[in-house]
C-alpha positions in Angstrom: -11.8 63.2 8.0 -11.1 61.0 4.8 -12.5 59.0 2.5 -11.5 55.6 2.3 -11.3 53.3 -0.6 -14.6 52.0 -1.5 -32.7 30.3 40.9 -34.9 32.5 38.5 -33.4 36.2 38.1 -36.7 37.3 40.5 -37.6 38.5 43.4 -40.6 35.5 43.0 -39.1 32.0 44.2 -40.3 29.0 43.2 -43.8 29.5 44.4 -47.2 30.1 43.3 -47.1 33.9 41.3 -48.0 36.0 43.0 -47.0 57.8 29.9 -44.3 60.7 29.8 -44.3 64.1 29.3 -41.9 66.3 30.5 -41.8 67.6 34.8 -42.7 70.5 35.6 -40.2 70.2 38.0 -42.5 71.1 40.7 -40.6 71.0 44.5 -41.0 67.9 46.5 -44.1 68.1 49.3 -44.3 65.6 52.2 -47.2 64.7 54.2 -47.7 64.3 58.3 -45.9 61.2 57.2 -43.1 62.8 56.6 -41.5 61.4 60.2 -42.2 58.0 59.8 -40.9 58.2 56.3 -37.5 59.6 57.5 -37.0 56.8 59.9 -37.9 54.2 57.2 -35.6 55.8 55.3 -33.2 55.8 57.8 -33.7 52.2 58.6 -33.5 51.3 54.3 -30.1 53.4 54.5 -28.9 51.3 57.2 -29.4 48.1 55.9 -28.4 49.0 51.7 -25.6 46.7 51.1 -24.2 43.5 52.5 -23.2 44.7 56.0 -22.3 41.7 58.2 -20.7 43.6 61.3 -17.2 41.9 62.6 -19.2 42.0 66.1 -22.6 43.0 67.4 -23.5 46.4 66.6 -22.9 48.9 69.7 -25.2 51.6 70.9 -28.9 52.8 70.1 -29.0 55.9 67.4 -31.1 58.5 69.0 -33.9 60.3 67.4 -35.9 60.5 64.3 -34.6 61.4 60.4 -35.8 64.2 58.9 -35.4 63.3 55.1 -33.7 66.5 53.4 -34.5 67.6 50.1 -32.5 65.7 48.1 -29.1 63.8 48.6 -25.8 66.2 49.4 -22.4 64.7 48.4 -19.8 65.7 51.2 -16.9 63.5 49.8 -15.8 62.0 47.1 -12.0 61.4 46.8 -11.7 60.2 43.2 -9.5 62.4 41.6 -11.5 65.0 39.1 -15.2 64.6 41.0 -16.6 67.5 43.1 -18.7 68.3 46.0 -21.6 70.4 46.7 -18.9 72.8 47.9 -15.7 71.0 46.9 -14.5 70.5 50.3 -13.0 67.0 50.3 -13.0 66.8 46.7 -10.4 64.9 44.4 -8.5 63.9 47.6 -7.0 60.7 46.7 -8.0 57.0 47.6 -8.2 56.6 51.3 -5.3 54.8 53.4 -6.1 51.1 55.0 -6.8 51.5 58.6 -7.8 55.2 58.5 -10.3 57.5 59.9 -11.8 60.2 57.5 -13.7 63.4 59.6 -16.4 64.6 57.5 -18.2 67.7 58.2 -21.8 67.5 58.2 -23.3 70.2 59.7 -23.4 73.4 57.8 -22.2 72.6 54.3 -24.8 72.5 51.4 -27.6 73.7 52.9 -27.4 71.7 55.7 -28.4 73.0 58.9 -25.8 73.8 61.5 -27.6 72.0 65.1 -27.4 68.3 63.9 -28.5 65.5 66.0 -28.4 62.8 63.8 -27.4 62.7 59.7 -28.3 60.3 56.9 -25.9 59.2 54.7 -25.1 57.4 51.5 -21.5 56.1 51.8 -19.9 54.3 48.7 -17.0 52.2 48.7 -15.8 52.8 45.0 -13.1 50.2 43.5 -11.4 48.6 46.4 -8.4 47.5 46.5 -8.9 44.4 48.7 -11.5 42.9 51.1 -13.0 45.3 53.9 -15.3 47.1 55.6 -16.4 51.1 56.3 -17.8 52.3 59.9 -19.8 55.3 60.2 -19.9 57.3 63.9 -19.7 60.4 65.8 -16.1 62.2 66.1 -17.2 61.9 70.0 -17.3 58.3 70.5 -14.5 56.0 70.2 -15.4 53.5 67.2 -17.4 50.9 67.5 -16.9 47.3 66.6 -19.9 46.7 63.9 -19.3 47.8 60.4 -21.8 49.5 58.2 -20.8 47.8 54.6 -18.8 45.3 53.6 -16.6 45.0 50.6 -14.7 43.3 48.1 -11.5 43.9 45.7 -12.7 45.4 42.9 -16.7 45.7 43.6 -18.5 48.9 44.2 -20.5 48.8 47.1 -22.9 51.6 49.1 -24.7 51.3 52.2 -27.0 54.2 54.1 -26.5 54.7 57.8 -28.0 56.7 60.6 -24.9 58.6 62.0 -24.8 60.7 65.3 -23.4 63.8 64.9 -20.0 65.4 67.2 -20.4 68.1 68.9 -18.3 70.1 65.8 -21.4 69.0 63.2 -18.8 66.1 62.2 -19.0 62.6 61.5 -16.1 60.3 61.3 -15.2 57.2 58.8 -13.0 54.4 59.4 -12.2 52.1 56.3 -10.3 49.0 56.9 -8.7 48.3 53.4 -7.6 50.8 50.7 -10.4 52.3 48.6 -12.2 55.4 47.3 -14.9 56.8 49.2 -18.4 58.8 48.5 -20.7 60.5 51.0 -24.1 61.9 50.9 -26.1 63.6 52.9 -29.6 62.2 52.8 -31.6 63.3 56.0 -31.1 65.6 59.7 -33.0 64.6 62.6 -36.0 65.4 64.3 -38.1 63.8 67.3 -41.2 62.2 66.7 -43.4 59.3 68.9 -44.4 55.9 68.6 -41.6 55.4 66.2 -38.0 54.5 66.8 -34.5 53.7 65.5 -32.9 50.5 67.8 -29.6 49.1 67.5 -29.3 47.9 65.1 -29.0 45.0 67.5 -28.2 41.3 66.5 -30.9 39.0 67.1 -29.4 36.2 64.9 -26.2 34.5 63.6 -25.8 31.1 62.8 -21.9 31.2 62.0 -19.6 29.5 64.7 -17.9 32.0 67.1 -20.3 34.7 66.7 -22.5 36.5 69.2 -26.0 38.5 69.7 -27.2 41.3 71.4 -28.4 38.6 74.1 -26.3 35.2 73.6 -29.5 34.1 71.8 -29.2 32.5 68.5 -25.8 32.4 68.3 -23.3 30.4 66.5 -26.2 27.7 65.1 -24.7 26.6 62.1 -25.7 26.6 58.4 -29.1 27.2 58.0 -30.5 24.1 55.8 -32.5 23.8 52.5 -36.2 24.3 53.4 -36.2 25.2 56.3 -37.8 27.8 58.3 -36.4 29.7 62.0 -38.5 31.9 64.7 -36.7 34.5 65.7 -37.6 36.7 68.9 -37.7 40.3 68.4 -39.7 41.8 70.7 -38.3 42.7 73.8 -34.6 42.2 73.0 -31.9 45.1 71.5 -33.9 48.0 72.6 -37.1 46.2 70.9 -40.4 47.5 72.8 -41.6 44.3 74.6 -45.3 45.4 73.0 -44.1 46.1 69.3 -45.6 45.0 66.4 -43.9 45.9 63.4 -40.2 46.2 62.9 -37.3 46.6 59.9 -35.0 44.6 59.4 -31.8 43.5 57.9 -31.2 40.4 56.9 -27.9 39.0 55.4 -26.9 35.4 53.9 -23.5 35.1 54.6 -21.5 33.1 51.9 -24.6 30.9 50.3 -24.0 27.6 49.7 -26.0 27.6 46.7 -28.2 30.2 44.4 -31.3 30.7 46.5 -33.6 32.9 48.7 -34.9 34.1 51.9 -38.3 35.2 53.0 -39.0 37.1 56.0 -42.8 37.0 57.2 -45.3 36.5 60.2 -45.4 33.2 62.0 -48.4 31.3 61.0 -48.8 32.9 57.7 -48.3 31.2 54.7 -45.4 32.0 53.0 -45.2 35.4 50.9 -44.8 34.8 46.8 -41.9 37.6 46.8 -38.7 36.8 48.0 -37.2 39.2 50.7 -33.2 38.6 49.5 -32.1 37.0 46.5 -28.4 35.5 46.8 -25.7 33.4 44.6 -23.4 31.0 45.2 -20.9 32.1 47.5 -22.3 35.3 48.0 -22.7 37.5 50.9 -25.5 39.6 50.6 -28.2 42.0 52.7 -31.5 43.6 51.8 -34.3 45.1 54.5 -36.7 43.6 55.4 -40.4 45.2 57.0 -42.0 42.3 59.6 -45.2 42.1 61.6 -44.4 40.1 64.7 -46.5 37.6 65.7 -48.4 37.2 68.8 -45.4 36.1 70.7 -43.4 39.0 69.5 -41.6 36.6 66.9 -40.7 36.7 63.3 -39.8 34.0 60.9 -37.5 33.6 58.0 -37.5 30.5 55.5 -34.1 29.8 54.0 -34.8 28.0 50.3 -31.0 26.5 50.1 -28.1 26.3 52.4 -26.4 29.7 54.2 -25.0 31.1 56.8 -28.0 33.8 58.1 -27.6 37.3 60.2 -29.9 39.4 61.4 -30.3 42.7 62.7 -33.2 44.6 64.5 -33.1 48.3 62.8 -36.4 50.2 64.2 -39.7 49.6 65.4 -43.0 51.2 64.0 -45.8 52.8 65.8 -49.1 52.9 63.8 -48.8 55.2 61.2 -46.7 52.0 58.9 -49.0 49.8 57.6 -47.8 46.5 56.3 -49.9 44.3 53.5 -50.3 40.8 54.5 -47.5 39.9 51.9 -45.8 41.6 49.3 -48.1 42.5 45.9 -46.0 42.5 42.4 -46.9 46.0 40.6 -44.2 46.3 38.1 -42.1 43.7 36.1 -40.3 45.3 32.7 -39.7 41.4 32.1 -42.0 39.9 29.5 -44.6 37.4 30.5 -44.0 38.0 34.0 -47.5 38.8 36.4 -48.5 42.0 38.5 -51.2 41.8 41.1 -53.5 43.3 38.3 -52.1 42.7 35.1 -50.8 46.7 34.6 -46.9 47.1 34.4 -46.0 44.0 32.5 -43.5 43.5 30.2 -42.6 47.1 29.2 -39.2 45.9 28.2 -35.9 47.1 29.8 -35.0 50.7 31.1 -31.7 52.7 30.3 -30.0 54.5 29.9 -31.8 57.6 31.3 -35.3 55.6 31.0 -38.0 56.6 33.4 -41.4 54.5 33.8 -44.1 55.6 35.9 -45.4 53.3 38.3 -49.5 53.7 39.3 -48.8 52.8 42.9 -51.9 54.3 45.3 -55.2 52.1 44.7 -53.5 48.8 43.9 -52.4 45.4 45.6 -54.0 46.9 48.3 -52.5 50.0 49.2 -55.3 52.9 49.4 -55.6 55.9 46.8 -54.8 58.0 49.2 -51.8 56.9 50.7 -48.8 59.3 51.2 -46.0 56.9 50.6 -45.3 53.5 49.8 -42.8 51.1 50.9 -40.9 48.8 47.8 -38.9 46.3 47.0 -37.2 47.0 44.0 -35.2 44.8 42.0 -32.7 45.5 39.4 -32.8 42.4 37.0 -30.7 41.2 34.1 -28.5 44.3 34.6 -26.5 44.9 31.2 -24.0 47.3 32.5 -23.2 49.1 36.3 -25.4 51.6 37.1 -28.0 52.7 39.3 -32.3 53.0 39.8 -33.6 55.9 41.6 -37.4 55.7 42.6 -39.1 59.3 43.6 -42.7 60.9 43.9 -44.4 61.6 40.0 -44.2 65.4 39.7 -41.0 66.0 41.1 -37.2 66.1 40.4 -34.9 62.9 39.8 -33.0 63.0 42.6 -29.0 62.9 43.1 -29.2 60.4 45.5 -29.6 56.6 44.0 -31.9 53.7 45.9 -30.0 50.8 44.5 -26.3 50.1 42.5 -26.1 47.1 40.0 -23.3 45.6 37.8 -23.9 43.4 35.2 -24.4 39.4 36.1 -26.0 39.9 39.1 -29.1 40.5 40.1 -29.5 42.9 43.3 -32.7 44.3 45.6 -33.1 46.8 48.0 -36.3 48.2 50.0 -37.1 52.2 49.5 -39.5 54.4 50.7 -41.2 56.6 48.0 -43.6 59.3 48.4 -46.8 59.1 46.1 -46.8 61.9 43.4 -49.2 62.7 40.7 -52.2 60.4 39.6 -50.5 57.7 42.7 -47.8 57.3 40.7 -43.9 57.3 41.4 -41.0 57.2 39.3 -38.4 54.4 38.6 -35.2 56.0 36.8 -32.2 53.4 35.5 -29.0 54.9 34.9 -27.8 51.9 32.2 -29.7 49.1 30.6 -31.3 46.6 33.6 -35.2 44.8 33.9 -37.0 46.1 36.9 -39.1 44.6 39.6 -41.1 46.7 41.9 -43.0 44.9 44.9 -45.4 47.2 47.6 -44.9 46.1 51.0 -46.9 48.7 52.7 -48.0 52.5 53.0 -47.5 55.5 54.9 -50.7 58.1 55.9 -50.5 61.4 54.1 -52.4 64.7 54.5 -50.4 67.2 52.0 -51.7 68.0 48.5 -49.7 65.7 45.7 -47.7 67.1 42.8 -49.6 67.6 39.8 -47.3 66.0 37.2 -46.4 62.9 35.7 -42.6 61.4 35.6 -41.6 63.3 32.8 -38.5 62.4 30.3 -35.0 63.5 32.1 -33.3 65.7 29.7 -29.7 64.9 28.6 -28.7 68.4 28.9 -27.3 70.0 31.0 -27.7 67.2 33.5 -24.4 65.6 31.7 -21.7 66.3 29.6 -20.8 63.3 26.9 -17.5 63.0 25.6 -17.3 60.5 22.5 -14.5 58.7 20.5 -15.7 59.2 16.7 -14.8 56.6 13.6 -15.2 53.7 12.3 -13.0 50.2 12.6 -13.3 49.5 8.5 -10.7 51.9 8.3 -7.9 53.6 10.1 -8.5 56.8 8.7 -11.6 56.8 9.9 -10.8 58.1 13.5 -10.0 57.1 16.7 -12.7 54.8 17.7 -11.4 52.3 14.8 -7.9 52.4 16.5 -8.9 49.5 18.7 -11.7 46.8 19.2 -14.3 48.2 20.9 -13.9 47.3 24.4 -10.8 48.6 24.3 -11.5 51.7 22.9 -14.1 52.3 25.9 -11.0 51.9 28.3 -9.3 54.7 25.9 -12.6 56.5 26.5 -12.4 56.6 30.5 -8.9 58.0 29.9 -9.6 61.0 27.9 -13.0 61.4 29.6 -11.5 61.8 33.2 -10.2 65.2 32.9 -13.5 66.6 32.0 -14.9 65.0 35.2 -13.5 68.1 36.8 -15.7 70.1 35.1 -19.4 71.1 36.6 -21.6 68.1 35.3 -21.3 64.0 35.4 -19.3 62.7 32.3 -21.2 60.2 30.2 -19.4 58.0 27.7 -20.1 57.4 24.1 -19.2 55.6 20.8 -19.7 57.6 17.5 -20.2 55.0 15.3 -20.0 56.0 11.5 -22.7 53.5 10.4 -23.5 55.6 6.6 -20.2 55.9 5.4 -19.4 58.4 1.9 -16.7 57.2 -0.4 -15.4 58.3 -3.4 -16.5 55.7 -5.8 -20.5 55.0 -6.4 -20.5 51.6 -4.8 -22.6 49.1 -6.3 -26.0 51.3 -5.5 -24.3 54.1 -7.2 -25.1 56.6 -4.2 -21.9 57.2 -3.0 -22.2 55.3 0.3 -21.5 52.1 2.2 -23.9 50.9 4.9 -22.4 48.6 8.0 -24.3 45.7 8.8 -26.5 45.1 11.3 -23.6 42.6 12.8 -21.3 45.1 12.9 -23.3 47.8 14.2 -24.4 45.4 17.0 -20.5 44.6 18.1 -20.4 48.4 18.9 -24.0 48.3 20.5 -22.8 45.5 22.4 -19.5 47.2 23.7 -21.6 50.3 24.5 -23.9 48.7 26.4 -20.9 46.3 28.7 -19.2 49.6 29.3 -22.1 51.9 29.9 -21.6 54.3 27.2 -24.0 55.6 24.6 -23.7 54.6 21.0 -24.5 57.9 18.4 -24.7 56.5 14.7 -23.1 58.5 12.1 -24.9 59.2 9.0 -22.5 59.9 5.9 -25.7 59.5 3.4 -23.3 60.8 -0.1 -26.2 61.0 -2.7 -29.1 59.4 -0.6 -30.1 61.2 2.3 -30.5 61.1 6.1 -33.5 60.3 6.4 -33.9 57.2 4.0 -30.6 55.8 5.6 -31.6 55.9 9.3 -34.5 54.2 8.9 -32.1 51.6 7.5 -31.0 51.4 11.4 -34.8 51.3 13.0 -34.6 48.5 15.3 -31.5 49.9 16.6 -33.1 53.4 17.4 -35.5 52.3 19.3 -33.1 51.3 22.1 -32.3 53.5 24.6 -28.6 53.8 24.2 -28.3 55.1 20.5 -28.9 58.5 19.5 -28.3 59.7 16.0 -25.5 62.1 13.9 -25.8 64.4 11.1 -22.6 64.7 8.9 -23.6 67.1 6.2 -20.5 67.9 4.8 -21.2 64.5 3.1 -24.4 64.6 2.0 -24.0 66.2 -1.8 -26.2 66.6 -4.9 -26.7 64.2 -7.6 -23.9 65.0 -10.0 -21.2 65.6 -6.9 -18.7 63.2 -5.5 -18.1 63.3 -1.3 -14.9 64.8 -0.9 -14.7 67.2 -4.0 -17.6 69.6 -2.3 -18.6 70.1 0.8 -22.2 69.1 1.3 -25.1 70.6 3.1 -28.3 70.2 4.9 -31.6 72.4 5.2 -33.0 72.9 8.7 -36.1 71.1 7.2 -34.5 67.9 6.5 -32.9 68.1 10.2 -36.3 68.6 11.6 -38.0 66.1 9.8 -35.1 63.5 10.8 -36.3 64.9 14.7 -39.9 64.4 13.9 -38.9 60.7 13.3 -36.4 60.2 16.2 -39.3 62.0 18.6 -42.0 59.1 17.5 -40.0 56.3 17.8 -39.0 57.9 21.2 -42.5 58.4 22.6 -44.0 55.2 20.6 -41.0 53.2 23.2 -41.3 55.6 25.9 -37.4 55.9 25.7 -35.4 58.5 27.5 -34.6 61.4 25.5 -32.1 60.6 22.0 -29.3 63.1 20.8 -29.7 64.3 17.4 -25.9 65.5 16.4 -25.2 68.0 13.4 -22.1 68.2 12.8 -20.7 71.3 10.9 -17.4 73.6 10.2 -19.2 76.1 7.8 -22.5 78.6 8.4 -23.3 77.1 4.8 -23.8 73.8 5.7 -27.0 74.3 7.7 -29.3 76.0 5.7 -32.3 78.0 7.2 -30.5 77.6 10.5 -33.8 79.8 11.8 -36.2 76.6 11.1 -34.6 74.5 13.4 -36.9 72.7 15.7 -36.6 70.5 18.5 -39.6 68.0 19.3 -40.2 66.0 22.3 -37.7 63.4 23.2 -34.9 65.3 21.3 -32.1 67.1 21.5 -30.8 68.9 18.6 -26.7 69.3 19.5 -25.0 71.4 16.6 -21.1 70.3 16.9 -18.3 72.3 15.6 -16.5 69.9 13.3 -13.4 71.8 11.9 -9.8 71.4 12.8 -7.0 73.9 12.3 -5.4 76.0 15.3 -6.7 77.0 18.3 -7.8 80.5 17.1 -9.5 78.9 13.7 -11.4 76.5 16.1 -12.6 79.3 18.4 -13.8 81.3 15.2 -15.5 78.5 13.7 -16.7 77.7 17.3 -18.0 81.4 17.1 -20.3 81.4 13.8 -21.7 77.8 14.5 -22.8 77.9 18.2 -26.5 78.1 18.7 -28.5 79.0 22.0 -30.7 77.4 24.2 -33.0 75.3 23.9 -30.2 73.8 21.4 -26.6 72.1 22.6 -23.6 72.8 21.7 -20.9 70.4 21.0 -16.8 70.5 20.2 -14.2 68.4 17.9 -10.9 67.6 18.6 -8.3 66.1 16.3 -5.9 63.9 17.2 -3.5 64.1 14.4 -5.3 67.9 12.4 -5.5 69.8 15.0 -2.3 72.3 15.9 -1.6 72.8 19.7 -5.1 70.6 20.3 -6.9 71.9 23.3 -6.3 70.7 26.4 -9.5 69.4 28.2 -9.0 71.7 31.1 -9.2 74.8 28.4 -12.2 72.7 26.4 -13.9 73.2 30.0 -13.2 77.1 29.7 -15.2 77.8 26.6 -18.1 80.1 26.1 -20.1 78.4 26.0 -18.9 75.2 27.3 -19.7 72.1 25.2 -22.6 69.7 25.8 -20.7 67.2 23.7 -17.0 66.7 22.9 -16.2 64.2 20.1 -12.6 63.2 19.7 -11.7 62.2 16.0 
């Protein structure tokens, strides 16, 4: 480069309140409640998103889920994203008024006799209003959707799918849009527990039918007011059950609000079931105990349309508390049932927080699962939360999806890991609420670690646009404000989607810049100010991309001018760069020499970066070193990587293809270090393409486009 010239966002209406260390990546173990959890779990997949069926929903799903280990994807059709075998990969958006066939049965591990399948279908930037149904290749389609959607809004829903007789399931999409699939769960037979419908036992809006004729067509439900609603007995309901899941939708709200689903006669819970908006249409399950008469009431806070749907009903092994109990809120000030879990700040990106969940609010120490509400709150970018058993993997497979400006819940059944705990993982920056709603029995041995600290690598591959706005010279990232260099950034990072990890996007700030004059503190450097720094942070965090801080130190060093950026490092989106080709002697001007670094100064800027890491409990930070010349990282053998960190050396030089791929050569470093990779927009002769970026040895953890 050169120098230049010197209602409340809650889940809790209006109503009286109501450690890491890194996995040992031990394999998940269930439980004898391991069937009742796969039918919750089908039931919570059925009922994900805002799925208001055109017309009743048709026949019974037989059988029990058997959750699988771990969510499959079978489809994704945007261009550049793969499969678990890349069939149906990168096929293109899908046609309005088309029917996708998706085999199920024998891909990824899958077993090849299917009954039933579990899946996660995503409806991913659609092009206009619409809706996706999920059912067997055998049957002719049925007139209920599974999701709903919008223009432009990323939805997913999880549904219990028969299986064809060819281990296929078939799905139709109404409008335009791209499509996702995973395989969460095959089926299995199990008693006193069963999947109905789901059957429609309520909807108020004019025209519009039930499974019996029964609340149909009532009108708006008003502000205030509660409704019983008949279960038992009705869409495949055993006239003697007692507990059942739900889904319950408010169908274009007439004002912000809530709903709360409980037994009739109780007093009213002090955690809301479903949050909603002004003019939205929105779902969320819902777990009941049915009254005496086999009823269920739901209180409507303001004025909405309401649907519901019968899903399953539970034999004895589901236990339901009496009403919801609060045992995590990130938000300051906010109350848990004892006071733990309060507070913590936001997660993301890549945070984890381990949630104490057996022995509290109720639920016994010795429970095998737990049933939550979780709420993503105050969400800063789009992104996901994925809950899952302490001591164990973070799953593929995602519990809830968020975008900023709205606050969104769903239900999730988690098995209960090491010391009772279970894991809460958020993709970008968002609060998070987490209420228990009841437990599951369990009679296997528990893992024996905590959450642990998800690595960056190799789970991801980031791809960054370097520079500085101050000046053009700089680099690319100062070609453009910053939100519009993070839509530069999805177009030169969707190529290396294609590749064999997620792609995550990231600013490389140059906050330390060298120059060639002294600069009123004679050290050869100009610091950005905390308002500028913050407009990148800002743009980072709206687009969900990282921000990495470049430190051009000239005749200070790196250590003494990161701390200068403290309160910035101990968020969760900012990791930290080394530039030593511009850190020189006393007596040496940037840009006449090339500059240098000893492996002890790196470490000791790790050392820092790890406290501040485990002091917050942050996800893991990226410490960059950038370098072109063996030289310029002295005592290369020192080199140390503490907790929370990973040490990424990046090959900085430009020149030809062949002088990249030597220099690549004599800087690359092996595990348990990254690797990263420079290009050059305007340096570089015959710049690599990022298909051949993808074919290096080895291929980069981090490529940074100057």
């Amino acid at each position: 480069m050169r120098i230049p010239p010197s209602p409340h966002p809650s889940t809790t209406p209006a109503l009286p309140p109501a450690r890491s260390r890194p996995s040992s990546h031990l394999p998940r173990r269930w439980g004898s409640w391991r069937w009742a959890s796969a039918l919750l779990t089908a039931f919570l997949l059925a009922v994900t998103a805002a799925a208001v069926s055109p017309r009743p929903a048709g026949a019974d799903v037989p059988a029990v889920v058997d959750v699988a280990d771990g969510a499959r994807r079978l489809v994704d059709t945007r261009p550049g994203y793969s499969t678990a075998d890349m069939q149906l990969a990168g096929i293109g958006r899908r046609p309005a008024d088309s029917v996708l066939r998706v085999p199920v049965a024998g891909r990824a591990s899958l077993g090849t006799d299917l009954e039933l399948a579990v899946v996660n279908a995503t409806a991913v930037d659609p092009s206009d209003r619409g809706y996706l149904t999920l059912f067997s290749c055998d049957d002719p389609r049925p007139v209920a959707s599974n999701l709903n959607y919008t223009a432009g809004v990323t939805r997913a829903v999880l549904a219990v799918v028969p299986v064809a007789e060819d281990g296929t399931i078939c799905v139709y999409t109404r409008s335009a849009t791209h499509l996702v699939i995973d395989a969460a769960a095959t089926s299995m037979d199990s008693a006193g527990n069963m999947p109905v419908g789901p059957a429609r036992l309520l909807d108020t809006r004019p025209g519009r039918s039930t499974v019996d004729g029964r609340l149909a067509g009532g009108g708006v439900r008003s502000a205030g007011t509660t409704i019983e609603i008949p279960v038992a007995g009705r869409g495949g309901v055993p006239a003697d059950a007692t507990k059942v899941g739900l889904s319950v939708t408010a169908v274009d709200a007439r004002a912000p609000g809530f709903l709360l689903v409980h037994t009739c006669g109780d007093p009213l819970p002090t955690a809301s079931t479903l949050n909603y908006g002004t003019g939205q249409t929105i779902a969320n399950a819902a777990f009941a105990r049915l009254d005496a008469q086999g009823s269920i009431c739901v209180f409507t806070y303001s004025p909405t349309d309401l649907v519901v749907d019968v899903v399953a009903a539970f034999g004895d092994d589901l236990e339901l508390l009496t009403s919801p109990q609060r045992l995590f809120d990130s938000r300051a000030g906010r109350p848990t049932v004892d006071g733990d879990g309060v507070g913590s700040g936001p997660l993301g990106p890549g945070g984890v927080r381990e949630i104490v969940v057996a022995g509290r609010g109720g639920i016994p120490a010795d429970a095998g699962a737990v049933v939550l509400n979780v709420v993503a709150a105050e969400p800063q970018g789009q992104g996901n939360l994925r809950l899952y058993p302490a001591g164990t993997d973070l799953p593929n497979a995602s519990n809830l999806n968020f975008r900023p400006g709205s606050n969104i819940a769903n239900a999730a059944v988690v098995g209960v890991g090491a010391d009772g705990a279970a894991c809460v993982y958020a993709s970008q920056t968002t609060h998070v609420v987490v209420d228990v709603v009841g437990w599951l029995p369990a009679n296997a041995a528990s893992p024996e670690s905590d959450c642990g600290r998800p690595s960056l690598f190799p789970g991801r591959r980031i791809v960054a646009l370097y520079g500085n706005d101050t000046a053009a010279a700089l680099g690319v990232l100062g070609e453009q404000p910053p939100d519009e260099a993070a839509d530069r950034l999805e177009q030169i990072a969707a190529p290396y989607r294609q590749g064999d990890r997620p792609v995550q996007g990231a600013f490389e700030l140059i906050a330390t810049i060298a120059t060639s004059a002294p600069g009123p503190s004679g050290l050869y450097r100009s610091v950005s100010s905390d308002a500028h720094v913050q407009r990148y942070l800002d743009a980072a965090v709206a687009n969900g991309l990282l921000l990495i801080l470049d430190i051009q130190p000239g005749q200070s060093d790196f250590l003494t001018e990161l701390r200068r950026y403290e309160p910035f490092l101990r968020r969760p989106e900012v990791h930290v760069a080394l530039d030593p080709e511009w850190n020189v002697d006393p007596g040496q001007v940037p840009g006449e020499v090339v500059g240098q670094v000893d492996a002890t100064e790196v470490n000791a800027v790790a050392d820092y970066l790890s406290a501040i890491v485990v002091e917050e409990n942050l996800p893991e930070k990226m410490l960059v070193v950038h370098q072109f010349q063996d030289r310029m990282l002295t005592r290369s053998d020192l080199l140390r990587e503490p907790e929370g960190v990973a040490v990424t050396i990046h090959m900085d030089g430009f020149g030809t293809q062949q002088q990249k791929l030597t220099t690549y050569e004599i800087v690359q470093v092996e595990p348990p270090f990254n690797n990263g990779f420079k290009l050059f927009f305007d340096e570089d002769i015959d710049m690599f393409t990022p298909a051949e970026v993808l074919q290096l040895d080895p291929v980069p953890d981090l490529i940074t486009y100057q």
